[in-house]
C-alpha positions as CSV (number, residue, x, y, z in Angstrom):
1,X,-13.8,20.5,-2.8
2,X,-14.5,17.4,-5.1
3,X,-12.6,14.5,-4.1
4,X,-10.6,12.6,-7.2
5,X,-7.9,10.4,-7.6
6,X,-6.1,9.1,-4.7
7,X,-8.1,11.3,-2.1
8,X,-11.2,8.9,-3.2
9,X,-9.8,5.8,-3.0
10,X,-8.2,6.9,0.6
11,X,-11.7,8.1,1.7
12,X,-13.2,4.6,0.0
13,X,-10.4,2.5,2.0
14,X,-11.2,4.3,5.8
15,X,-14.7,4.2,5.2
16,X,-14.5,-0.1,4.4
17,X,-12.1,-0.3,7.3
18,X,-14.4,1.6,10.0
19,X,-17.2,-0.3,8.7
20,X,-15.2,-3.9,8.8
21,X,-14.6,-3.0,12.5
22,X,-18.2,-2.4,13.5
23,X,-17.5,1.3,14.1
24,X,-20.1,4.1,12.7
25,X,-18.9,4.9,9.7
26,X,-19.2,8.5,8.5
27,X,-21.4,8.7,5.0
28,X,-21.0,11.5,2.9
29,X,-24.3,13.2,2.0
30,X,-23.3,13.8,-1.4
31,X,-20.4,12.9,-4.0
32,X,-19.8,14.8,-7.1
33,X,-17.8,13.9,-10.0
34,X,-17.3,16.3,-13.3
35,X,-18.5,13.5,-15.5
36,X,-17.2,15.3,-18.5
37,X,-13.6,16.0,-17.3
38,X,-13.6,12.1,-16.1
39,X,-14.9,11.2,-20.2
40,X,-12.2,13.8,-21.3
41,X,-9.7,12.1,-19.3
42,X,-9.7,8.4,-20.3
43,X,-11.1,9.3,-23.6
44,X,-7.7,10.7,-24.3
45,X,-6.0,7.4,-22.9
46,X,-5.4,9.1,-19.1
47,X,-6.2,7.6,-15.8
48,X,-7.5,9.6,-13.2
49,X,-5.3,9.7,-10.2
50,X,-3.0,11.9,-8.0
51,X,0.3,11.8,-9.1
52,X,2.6,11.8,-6.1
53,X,6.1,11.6,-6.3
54,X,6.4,10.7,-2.4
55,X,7.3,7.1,-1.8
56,X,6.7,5.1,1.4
57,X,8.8,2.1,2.9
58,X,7.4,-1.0,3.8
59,X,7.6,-2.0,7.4
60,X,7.6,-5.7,6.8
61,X,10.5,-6.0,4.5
62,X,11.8,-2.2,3.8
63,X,11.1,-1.9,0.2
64,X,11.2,2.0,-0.3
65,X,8.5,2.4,-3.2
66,X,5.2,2.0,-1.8
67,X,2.8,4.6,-3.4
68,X,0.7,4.7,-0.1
69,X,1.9,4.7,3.6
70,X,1.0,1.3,5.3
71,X,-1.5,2.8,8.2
72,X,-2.7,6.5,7.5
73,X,-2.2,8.5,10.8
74,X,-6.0,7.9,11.8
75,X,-4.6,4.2,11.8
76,X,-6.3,3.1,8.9
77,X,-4.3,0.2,6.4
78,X,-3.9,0.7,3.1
79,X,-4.3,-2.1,1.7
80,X,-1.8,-1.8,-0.8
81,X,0.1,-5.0,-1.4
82,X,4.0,-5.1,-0.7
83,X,5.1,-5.8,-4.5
84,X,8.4,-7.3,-2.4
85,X,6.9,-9.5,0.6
86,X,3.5,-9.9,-0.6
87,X,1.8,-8.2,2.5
88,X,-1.1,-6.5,2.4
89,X,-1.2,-4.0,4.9
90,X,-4.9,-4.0,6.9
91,X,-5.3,-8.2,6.1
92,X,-2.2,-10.2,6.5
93,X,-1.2,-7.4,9.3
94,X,-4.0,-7.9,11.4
95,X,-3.2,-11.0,13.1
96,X,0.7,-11.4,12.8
97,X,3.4,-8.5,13.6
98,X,5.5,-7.2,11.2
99,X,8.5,-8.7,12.4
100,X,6.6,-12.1,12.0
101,X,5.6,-11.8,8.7
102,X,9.4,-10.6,7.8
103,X,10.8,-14.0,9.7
104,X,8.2,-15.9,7.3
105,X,9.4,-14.3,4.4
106,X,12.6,-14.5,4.7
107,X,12.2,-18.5,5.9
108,X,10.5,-18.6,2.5
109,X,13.8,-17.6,0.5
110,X,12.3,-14.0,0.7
111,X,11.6,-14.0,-2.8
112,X,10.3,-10.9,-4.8
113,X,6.2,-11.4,-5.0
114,X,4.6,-9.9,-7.2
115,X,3.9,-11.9,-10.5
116,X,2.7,-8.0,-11.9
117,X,5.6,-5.7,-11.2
118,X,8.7,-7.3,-11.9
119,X,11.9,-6.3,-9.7
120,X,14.4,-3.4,-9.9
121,X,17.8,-4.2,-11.3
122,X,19.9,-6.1,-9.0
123,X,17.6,-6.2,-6.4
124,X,18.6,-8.3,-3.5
125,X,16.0,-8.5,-0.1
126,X,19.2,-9.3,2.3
127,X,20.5,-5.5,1.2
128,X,16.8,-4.3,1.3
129,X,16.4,-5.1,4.7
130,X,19.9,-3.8,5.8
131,X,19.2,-0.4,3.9
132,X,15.7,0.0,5.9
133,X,17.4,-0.7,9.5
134,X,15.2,-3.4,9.6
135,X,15.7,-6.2,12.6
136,X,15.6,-9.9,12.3
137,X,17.8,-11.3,9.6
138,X,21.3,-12.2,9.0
139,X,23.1,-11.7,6.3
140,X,25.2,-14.5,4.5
């Protein structure tokens, strides 16, 4: 099987991460693309990725759209950025727990973070936070 769209950039993201923490890392003996169905495709304005319609939640600050989980279940990051609380899960994660990165972001005036993706309607962090079942904040 060919590996496209989302599996390649997973693949890309574990292979960076095992060889970031000195471990072997396991090197494909060969990669191939269709070239012409990868021409075809952003030739007629498409990206090439795997459209999902799963979401993941955030464990920093609960924001339910995430289009990756934060750690795969090898326990490999991301490194998708929280849109909400800025974290970026394999980097800002790796010295601080999630429950200290939440208390700095909410000492901050948890505000949205993103400059890129602009907020859903009415979104308030306080209610985000509650909806997850997250710990570590008061509301009002």
């Amino acid at each position: 099987m060919v590996p496209s769209g989302r599996s390649v950039r997973v693949y890309a993201r574990r292979f960076w991460w095992q060889l970031r923490r000195s471990i072997t890392p396991v090197v494909p003996t060969t990669i191939t693309f269709d070239l012409d169905q990868i021409h075809h495709d952003f030739s007629a304005g498409g990206t090439i990725s795997m459209p999902s319609s799963h979401t993941f939640s955030c464990p920093v600050c609960g924001f339910g759209r995430l289009s990756e989980p934060a750690y795969d279940s090898s326990g490999c990051p991301s490194f998708e950025i929280c849109p909400s609380c800025g974290t970026e899960f394999g980097y800002h994660d790796a010295t601080k727990s999630h429950a200290e990165l939440r208390r700095l972001w909410l000492d901050a005036g948890a505000p949205w973070r993103s400059q890129t993706t602009p907020s859903p309607h009415d979104w308030d962090a306080l209610r985000q936070l509650h909806a997850a079942g997250l710990k570590g904040f008061e509301k009002g």
